[in-house]
N, C-alpha and C positions, 0 to 999 in steps of 0.2 A: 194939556194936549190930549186929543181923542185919538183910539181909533174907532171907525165905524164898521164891522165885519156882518155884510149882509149876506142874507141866504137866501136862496131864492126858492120861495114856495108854490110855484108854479112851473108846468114845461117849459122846453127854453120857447115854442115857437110862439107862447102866450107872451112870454119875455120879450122876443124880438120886436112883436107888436109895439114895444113900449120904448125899445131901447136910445131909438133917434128923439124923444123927449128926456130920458135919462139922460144922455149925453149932453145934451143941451142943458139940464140942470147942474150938470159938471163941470162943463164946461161956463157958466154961470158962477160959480161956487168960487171957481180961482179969483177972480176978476175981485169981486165981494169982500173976497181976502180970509174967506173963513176953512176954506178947501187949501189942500198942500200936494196930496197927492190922492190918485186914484188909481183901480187897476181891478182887474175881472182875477176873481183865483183858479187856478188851474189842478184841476180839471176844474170846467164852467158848472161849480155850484152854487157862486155867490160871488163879491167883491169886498175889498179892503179900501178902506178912505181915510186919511189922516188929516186931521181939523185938529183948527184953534178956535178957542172962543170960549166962554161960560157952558159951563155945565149944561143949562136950560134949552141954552139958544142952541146947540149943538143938536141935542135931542130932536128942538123943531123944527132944526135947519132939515135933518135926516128923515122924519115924519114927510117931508113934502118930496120925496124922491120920485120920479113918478112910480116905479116900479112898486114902493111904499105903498103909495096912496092907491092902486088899481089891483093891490094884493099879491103882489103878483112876487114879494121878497120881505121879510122879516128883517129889522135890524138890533145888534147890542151893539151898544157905545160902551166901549173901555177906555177908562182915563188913566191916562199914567204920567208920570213927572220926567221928563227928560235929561237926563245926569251927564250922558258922553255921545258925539256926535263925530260920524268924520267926514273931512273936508272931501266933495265930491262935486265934481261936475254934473247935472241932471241930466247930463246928454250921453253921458257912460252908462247910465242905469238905464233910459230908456231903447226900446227895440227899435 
């Protein structure tokens, strides 16, 4: 399992330009099956994505973000092995 913690290397109003294609890759991503979750970190520096998948793929899957691909955010992919999980409803965690 990944996480994908991106930064964003651009102002946000360069960002915003981009963000209804970002979302749209996001919201892509679940369907795919390779995306779990997503979320913008606050304060608006960057986002957190949590993926499954190989190594590789994970890497290209996040290369094609648009924000990625138009410069406009930096990403590192951290891998780590998942040990303990607790039982939650998705609908408690989200706003």
């Amino acid at each position: 399992m990944f996480i994908i913690s991106l930064t964003y290397t651009a102002p946000i109003d360069v960002l915003d330009g981009h963000l209804a294609d970002h979302r749209a890759w996001l919201d892509q991503g679940i369907p795919d099956g390779w995306l779990l979750l997503a979320g913008r970190r606050e304060p608006r520096t960057g986002g957190i994505l949590l993926a499954r998948g190989e190594r590789d793929e994970i890497a290209a899957k996040a290369a094609t973000d648009p924000f990625v691909v138009n410069g406009a955010a930096s990403f590192d992919r951290i891998e780590f092995l998942p040990a303990r999980a607790a039982s939650v409803n998705l609908d408690t965690l989200l706003p």
